[in-house]
LUMLO-659170 format. One record per residue (C-alpha): residue number from 1; residue in one letter; x, y, z. Coordinates in steps of 0.1 Angstrom, whole numbers, plus 2048, in hexadecimal, padded with zeros to 3 digits. Example, Ala and Ser with C-alpha at 12.3 -4.5 7.8 and 13.67 -1.06 7.14 Angstrom:
2
NODE   n res  px  py  pz
NODE   1   A 87B 7D3 84E
NODE   2   S 889 7F5 847
//
This chain:
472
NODE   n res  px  py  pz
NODE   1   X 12A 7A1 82A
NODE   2   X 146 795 80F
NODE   3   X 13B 77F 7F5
NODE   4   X 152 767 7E2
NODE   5   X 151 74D 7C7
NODE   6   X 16A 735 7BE
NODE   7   X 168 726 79E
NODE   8   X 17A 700 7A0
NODE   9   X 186 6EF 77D
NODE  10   X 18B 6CD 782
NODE  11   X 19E 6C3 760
NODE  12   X 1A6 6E4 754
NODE  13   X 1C4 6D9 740
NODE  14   X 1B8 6BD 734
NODE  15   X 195 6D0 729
NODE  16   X 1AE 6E7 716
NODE  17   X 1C2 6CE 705
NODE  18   X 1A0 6BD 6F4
NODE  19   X 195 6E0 6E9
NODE  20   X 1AF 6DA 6CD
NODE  21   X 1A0 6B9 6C3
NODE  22   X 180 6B8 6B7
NODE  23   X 17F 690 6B6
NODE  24   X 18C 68B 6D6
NODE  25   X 16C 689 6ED
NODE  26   X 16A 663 6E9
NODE  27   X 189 65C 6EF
NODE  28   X 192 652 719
NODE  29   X 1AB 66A 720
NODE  30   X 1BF 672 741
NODE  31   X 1DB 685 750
NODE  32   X 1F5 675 766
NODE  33   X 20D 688 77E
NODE  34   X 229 67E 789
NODE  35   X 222 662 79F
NODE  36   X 211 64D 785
NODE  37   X 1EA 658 793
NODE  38   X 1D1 660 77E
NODE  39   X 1C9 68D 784
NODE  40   X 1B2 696 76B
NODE  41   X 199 684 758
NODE  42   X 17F 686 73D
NODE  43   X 15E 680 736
NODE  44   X 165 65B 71F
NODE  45   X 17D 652 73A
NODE  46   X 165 657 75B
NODE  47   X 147 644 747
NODE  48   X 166 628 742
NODE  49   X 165 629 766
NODE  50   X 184 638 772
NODE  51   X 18B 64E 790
NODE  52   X 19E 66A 799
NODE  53   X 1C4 65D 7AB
NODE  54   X 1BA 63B 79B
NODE  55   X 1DF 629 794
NODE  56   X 1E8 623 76F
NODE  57   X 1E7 5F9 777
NODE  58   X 1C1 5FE 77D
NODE  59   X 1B8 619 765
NODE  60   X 1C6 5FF 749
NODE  61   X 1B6 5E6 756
NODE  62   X 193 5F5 755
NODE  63   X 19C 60D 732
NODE  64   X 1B5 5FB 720
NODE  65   X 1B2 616 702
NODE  66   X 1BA 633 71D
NODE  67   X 1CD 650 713
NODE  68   X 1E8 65E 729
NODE  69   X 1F7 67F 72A
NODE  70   X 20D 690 740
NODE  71   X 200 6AB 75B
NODE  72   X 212 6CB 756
NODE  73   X 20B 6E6 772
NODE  74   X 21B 700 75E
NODE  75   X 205 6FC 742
NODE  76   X 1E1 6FB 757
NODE  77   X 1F0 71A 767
NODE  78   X 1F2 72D 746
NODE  79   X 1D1 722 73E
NODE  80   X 1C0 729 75E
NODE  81   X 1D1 750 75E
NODE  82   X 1C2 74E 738
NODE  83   X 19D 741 746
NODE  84   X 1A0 760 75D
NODE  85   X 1AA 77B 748
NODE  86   X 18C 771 733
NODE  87   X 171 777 750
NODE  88   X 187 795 75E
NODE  89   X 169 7A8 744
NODE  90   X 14D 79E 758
NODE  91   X 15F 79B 77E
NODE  92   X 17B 7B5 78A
NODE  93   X 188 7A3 7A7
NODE  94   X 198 77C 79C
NODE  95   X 1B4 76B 7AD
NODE  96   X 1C6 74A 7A0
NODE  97   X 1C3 737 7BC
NODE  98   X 1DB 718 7A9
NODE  99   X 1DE 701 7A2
NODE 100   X 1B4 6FC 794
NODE 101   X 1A2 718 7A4
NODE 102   X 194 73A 79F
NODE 103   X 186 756 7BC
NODE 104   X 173 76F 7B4
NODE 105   X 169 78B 7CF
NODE 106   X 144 796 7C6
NODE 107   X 13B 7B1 7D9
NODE 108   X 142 7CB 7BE
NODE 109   X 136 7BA 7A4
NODE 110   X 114 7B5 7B2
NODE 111   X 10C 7D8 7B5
NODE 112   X 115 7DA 790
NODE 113   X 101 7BC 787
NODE 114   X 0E0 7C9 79A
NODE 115   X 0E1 7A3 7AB
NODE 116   X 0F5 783 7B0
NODE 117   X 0E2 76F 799
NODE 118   X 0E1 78B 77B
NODE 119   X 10A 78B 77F
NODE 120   X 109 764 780
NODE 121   X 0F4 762 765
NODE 122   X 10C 777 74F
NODE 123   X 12D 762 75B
NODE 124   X 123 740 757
NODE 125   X 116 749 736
NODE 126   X 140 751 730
NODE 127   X 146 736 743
NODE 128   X 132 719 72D
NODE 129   X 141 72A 70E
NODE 130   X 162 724 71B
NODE 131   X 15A 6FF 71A
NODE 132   X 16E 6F3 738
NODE 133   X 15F 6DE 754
NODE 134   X 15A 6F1 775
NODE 135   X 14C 6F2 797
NODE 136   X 143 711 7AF
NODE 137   X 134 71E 7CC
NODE 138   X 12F 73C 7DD
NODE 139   X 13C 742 802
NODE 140   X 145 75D 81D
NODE 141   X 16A 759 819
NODE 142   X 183 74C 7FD
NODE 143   X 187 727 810
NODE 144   X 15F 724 81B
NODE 145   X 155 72A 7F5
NODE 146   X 173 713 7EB
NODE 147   X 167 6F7 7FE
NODE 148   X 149 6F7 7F5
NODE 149   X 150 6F8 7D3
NODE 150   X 169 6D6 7D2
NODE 151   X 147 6C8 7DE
NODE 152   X 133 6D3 7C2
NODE 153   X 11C 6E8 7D6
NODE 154   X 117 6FD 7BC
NODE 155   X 104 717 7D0
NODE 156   X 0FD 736 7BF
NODE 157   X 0F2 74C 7E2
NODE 158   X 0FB 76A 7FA
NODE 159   X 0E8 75B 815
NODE 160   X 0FF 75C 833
NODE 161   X 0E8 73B 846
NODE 162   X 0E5 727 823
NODE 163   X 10C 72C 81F
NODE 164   X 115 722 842
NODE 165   X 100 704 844
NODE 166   X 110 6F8 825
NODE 167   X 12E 6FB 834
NODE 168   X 12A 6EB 852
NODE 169   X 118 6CA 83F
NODE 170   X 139 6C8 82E
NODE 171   X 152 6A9 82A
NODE 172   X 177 6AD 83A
NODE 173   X 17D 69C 816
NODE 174   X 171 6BF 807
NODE 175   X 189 6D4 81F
NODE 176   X 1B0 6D7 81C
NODE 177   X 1BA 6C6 83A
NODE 178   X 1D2 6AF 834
NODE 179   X 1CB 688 830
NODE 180   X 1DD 67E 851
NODE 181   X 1CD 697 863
NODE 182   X 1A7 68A 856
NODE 183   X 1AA 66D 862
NODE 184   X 1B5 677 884
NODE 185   X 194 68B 883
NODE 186   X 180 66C 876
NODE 187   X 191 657 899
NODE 188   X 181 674 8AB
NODE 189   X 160 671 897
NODE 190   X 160 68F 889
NODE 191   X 157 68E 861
NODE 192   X 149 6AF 857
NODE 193   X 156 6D8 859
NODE 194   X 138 6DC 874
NODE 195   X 144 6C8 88C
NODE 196   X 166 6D4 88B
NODE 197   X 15C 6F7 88C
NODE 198   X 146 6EE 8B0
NODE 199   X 164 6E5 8C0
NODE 200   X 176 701 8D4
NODE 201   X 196 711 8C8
NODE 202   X 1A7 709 8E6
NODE 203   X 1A4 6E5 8E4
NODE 204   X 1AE 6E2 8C0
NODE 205   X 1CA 6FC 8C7
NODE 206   X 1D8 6DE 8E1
NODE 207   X 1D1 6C2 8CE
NODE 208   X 1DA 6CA 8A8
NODE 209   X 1F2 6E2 897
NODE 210   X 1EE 708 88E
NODE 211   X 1EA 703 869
NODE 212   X 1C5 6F5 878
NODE 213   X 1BC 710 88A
NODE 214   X 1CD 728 86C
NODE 215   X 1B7 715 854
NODE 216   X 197 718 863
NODE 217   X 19B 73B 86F
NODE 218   X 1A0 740 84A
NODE 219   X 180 72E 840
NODE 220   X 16F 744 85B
NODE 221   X 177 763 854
NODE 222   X 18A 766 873
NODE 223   X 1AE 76C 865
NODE 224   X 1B0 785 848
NODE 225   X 1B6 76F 82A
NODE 226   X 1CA 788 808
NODE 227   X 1C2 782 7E4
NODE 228   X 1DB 78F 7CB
NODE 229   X 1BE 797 7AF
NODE 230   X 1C9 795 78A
NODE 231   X 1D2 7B3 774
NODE 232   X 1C6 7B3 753
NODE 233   X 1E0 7AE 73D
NODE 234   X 1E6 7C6 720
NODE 235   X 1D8 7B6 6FC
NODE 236   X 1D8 78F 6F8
NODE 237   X 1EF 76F 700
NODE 238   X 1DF 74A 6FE
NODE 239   X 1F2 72D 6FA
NODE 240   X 1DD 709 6EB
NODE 241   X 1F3 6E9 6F0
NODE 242   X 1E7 6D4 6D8
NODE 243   X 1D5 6AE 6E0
NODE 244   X 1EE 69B 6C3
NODE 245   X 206 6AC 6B1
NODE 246   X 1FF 6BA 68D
NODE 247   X 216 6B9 66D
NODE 248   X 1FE 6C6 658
NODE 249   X 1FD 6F1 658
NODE 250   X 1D8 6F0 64A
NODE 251   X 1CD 6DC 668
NODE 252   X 1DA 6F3 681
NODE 253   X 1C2 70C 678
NODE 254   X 1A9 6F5 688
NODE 255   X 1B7 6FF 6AF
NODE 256   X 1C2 71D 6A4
NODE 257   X 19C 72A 69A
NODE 258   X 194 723 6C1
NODE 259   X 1AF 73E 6CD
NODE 260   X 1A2 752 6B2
NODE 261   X 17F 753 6C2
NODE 262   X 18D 756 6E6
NODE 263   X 19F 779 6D2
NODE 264   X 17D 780 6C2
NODE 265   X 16A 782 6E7
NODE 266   X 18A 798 6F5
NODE 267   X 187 7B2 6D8
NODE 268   X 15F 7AF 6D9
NODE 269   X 15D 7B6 6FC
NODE 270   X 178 7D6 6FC
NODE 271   X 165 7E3 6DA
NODE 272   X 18E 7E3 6C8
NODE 273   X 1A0 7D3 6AC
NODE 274   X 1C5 7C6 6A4
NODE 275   X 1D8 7C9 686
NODE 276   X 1EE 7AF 68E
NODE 277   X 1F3 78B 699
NODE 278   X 213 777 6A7
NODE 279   X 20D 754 6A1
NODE 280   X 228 73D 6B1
NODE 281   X 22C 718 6AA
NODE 282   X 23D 700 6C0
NODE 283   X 24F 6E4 6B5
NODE 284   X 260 6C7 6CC
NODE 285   X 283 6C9 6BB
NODE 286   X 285 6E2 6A7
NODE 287   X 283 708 6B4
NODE 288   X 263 719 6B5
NODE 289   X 253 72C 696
NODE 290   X 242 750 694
NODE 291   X 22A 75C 67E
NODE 292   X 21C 780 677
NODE 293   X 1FA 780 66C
NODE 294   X 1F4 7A7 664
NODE 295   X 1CF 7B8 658
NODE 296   X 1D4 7DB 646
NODE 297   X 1AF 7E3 654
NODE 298   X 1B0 7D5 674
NODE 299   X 19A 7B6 67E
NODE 300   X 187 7A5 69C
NODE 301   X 173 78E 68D
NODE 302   X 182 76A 692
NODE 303   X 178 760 66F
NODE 304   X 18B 77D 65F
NODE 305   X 1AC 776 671
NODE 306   X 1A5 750 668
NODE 307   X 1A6 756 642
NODE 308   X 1C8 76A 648
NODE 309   X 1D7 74E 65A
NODE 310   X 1CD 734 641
NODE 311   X 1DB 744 626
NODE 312   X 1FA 747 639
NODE 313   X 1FA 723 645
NODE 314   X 1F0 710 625
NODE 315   X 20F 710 616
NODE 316   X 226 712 637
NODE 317   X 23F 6F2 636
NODE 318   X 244 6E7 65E
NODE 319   X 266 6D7 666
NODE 320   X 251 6BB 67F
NODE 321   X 230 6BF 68D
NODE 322   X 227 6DD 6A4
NODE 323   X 219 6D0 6C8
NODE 324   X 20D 6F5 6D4
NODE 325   X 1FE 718 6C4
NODE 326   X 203 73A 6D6
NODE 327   X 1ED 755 6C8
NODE 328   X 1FB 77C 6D8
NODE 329   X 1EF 79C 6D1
NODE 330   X 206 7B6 6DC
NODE 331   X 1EB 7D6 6D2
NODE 332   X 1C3 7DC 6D0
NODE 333   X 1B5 7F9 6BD
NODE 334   X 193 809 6C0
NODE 335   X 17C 7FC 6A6
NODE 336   X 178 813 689
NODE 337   X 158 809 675
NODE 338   X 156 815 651
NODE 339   X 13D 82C 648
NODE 340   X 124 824 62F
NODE 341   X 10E 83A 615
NODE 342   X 0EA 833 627
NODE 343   X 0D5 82D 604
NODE 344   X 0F2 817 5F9
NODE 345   X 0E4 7F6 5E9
NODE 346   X 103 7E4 5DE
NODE 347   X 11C 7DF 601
NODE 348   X 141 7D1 5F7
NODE 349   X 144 7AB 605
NODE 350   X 16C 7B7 60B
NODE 351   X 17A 7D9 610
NODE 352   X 198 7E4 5FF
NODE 353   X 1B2 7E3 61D
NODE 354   X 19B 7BB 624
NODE 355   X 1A9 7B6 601
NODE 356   X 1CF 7C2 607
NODE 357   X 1D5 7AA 628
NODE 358   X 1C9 78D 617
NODE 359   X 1DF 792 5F7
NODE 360   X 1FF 79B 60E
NODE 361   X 1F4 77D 624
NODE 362   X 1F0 762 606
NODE 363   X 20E 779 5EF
NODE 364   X 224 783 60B
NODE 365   X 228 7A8 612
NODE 366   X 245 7AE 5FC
NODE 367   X 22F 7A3 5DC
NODE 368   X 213 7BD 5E1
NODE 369   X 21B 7DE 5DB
NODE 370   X 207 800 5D3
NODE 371   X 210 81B 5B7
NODE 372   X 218 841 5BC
NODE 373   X 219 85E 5A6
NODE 374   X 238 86D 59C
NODE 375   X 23C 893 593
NODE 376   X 24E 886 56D
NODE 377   X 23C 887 54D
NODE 378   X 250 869 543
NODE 379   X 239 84A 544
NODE 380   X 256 833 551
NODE 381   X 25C 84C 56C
NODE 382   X 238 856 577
NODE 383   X 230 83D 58D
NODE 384   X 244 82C 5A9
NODE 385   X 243 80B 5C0
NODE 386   X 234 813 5DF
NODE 387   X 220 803 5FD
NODE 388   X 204 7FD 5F7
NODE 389   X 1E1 814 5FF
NODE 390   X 1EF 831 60C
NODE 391   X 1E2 846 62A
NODE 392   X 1D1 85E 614
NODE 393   X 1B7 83E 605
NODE 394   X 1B4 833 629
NODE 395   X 1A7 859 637
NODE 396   X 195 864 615
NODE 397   X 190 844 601
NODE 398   X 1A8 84E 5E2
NODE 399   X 1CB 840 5D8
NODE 400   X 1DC 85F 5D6
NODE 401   X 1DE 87D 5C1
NODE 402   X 1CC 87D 5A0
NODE 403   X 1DD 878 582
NODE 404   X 1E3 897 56D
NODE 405   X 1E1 885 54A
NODE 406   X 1D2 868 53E
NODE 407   X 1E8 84A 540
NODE 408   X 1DB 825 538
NODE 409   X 1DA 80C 559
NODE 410   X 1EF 7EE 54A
NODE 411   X 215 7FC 540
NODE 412   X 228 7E8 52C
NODE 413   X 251 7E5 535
NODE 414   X 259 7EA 515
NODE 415   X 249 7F6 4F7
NODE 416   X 234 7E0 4DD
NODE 417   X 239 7E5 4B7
NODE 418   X 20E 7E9 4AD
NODE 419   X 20B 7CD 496
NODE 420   X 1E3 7CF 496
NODE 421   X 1CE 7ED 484
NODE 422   X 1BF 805 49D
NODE 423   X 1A9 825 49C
NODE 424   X 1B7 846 4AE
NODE 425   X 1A1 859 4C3
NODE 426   X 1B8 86F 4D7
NODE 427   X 1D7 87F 4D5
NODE 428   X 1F4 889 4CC
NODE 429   X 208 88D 4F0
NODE 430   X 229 893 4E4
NODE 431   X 242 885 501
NODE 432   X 26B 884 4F9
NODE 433   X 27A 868 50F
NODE 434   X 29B 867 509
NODE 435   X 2A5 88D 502
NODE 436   X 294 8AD 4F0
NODE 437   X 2A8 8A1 4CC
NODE 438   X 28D 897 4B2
NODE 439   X 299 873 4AF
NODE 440   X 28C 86E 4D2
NODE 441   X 269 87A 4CF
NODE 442   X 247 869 4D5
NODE 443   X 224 870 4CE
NODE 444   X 20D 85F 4E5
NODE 445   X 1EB 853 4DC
NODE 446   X 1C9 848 4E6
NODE 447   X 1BF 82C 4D3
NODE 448   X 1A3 80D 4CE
NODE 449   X 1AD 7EB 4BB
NODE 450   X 194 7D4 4AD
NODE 451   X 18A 7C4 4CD
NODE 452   X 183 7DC 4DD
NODE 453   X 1A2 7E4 4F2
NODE 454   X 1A9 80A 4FC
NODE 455   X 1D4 80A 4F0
NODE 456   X 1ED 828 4FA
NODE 457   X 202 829 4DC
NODE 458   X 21E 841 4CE
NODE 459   X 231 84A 4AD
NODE 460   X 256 851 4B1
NODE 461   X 264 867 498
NODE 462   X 26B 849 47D
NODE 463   X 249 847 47D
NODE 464   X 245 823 48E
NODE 465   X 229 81B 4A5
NODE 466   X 22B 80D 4C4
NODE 467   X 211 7FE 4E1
NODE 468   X 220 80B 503
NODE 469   X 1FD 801 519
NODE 470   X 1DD 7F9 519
NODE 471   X 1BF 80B 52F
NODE 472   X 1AC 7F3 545
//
């Protein structure tokens, strides 16, 4: 026997928009479409005492503090597809069912679960951390479980006889018939699915319409009913409208930390990384804004891709305040944990590459640079510019080739008459910078001031010293 559930979210959008307000769940807030009736509602504004297609005259009347904002279809649809890429881990087969309403065929998945209640006991826990209000049932067919779910049956069974009697005890109110067509049922005294079901096709068929008989041939099981399940979608897309708009950058990382943690579960759950972010901001007059966040290690941790994005957001001027987020990952890579000597006492808080992204996030990437070795025993010319911890650290933990003499760590541009007395302990190098002629000639030396500092000085051939670095 197929199995479905259909997981029903009553105020999904407006559930979304107060996930980026923490303050907000005292405030009486609805949503209004476009003929003035209140759609969604929350939790303040039905203990105020307002209901669902209420006008705006009597919602003010009972809440004058109520907030209104607009319904937007295209919006819940982004977050519903969002809601169902995140259980597509736990369930293979969803379908949107738009504009409020998820199906999910079970038959696989029980098998896979060893149970209905062990696979229901492993998606409402994803479900409650998703923190959006939502109703459900189980049921034969896509329209029987959907009923029963606007109802809040909230029947968690593959019982074929507990199903069916549900479904017969249920409201018209609770099916899609149309208004007009309910009451004409009501003249007829007929108020609940059972009693439509006993009557024979035939008579409906001469009395009513085919999209009747269509519909509950469809509830049935008569009439084959297709689902066009969702394809997982290839790394990771969620876009967070915000509840009041935000000039200040440092408060947006307040929303953005809950996209963060809806990235965390993704990469958890498929054992991977990213290296990089795409943070957009949307403004209402000005054109939208994009950020790369990048990590030289790779990250999936929420609260290391925060710390990025603060650094990159604290000192971000915004033309007006941003009304929307969109977090996108075009790429996930497999997690590479570091390995660790096994008697090790002492473990680094931050690794090196940890280090580098938050420098070139805070510095930008152009200020942090790394240093290579040059084949030229000149020291202006021995090292040069270049990006920062190459390959070889990253595969063998060392910043490229060794150096073949000892050079200090801190170069001066230019050299430093020695104006301070010093003791030599190493050298002469002789080194000629300008040409082999005797007037350009150097020797280099190793020596220790007073305070202890290690300096590299040289005599040129007038015999005047010089500091040209110091050793760290």
């Amino acid at each position: 026997m197929a199995l479905f559930l259909y997981l029903h979210f009553p105020a999904l959008q407006l559930d979304h928009l107060q996930q980026s307000a923490e303050n907000s769940q005292h405030l009486a807030i609805a949503l209004v479409d476009q003929q003035h009736q209140l759609l969604q509602l929350n939790n303040a504004a039905l203990t105020a005492g307002l209901k669902l297609q209420m006008g705006l005259a009597s919602a003010a009347a009972l809440c004058p503090e109520l907030q209104l904002l607009p319904y937007q279809p295209e919006q819940q649809a982004k977050v519903l597809k969002s809601v169902a890429q995140q259980l597509y881990q736990l369930s293979g087969d969803i379908a949107l069912d738009l504009p409020s309403g998820l199906i999910l065929r079970l038959d696989g998945m029980l098998r896979l679960y060893d149970g209905l209640q062990s696979y229901w006991q492993m998606l409402s826990k994803q479900l409650n951390a998703l923190t959006y209000r939502y109703q459900f049932s189980c049921g034969a067919t896509p329209y029987a479980a959907k009923c029963l779910a606007y109802q809040q049956a909230n029947l968690i069974t593959a019982d074929n006889a507990s199903l069916l009697a549900a479904l017969h005890a249920s409201p018209l109110e609770a099916t899609e018939l149309t208004e007009p067509l309910q009451q004409q049922m009501a003249r007829l005294g007929i108020h609940t699915l059972g009693q439509l079901l006993a009557l024979p096709p035939s008579e409906l068929a001469r009395r009513f319409d085919s999209q009747l008989l269509s519909y509950l041939g469809r509830l049935r099981g008569d009439y084959y009913h297709p689902l066009e399940y969702l394809q997982p979608e290839p790394g990771f897309s969620r876009y967070l409208e915000l509840l009041y708009d935000i000039s200040d950058s440092t408060v947006l990382t307040k929303p953005l930390a809950k996209l963060l943690q809806q990235l965390e579960q993704q990469l958890s759950r498929a054992n991977c990384q990213c290296f990089q972010l795409l943070l957009t901001l949307f403004f209402r007059d000005n054109p939208q804004l994009q950020l790369s966040i990048g990590s030289a290690q790779g990250e999936y941790k929420a609260a290391a891709w925060l710390q990025l994005c603060q650094l990159q957001l604290q000192n971000l001027p915004l033309p007006e305040p941003v009304y929307g987020l969109q977090l996108d990952v075009n790429h996930f890579a497999g997690q590479q944990r570091p390995t660790e000597a096994l008697f090790e006492q002492q473990h680094a808080r931050m690794s090196a590459l940890q280090l580098l992204s938050l420098l070139q996030a805070r510095l930008g990437r152009s200020a942090v640079s790394g240093l290579t070795l040059q084949n030229q025993h000149l020291p202006e010319q021995a090292t040069q510019r270049s990006l920062p911890l190459t390959k070889d650290y990253v595969e063998k933990g060392q910043a490229g080739p060794p150096a073949l003499a000892l050079r200090p760590a801190f170069l001066l541009p230019q050299p430093q008459p020695l104006t301070e007395p010093v003791t030599i302990n190493q050298g002469p190098e002789r080194l000629c910078p300008d040409s082999w002629q005797l007037n350009g000639q150097r020797d280099y030396y190793i020596g220790r001031n007073q305070q202890g500092q290690w300096l590299w000085l040289f005599r040129n051939a007038r015999q005047q010293w010089f500091v040209h670095g110091w050793f760290s």
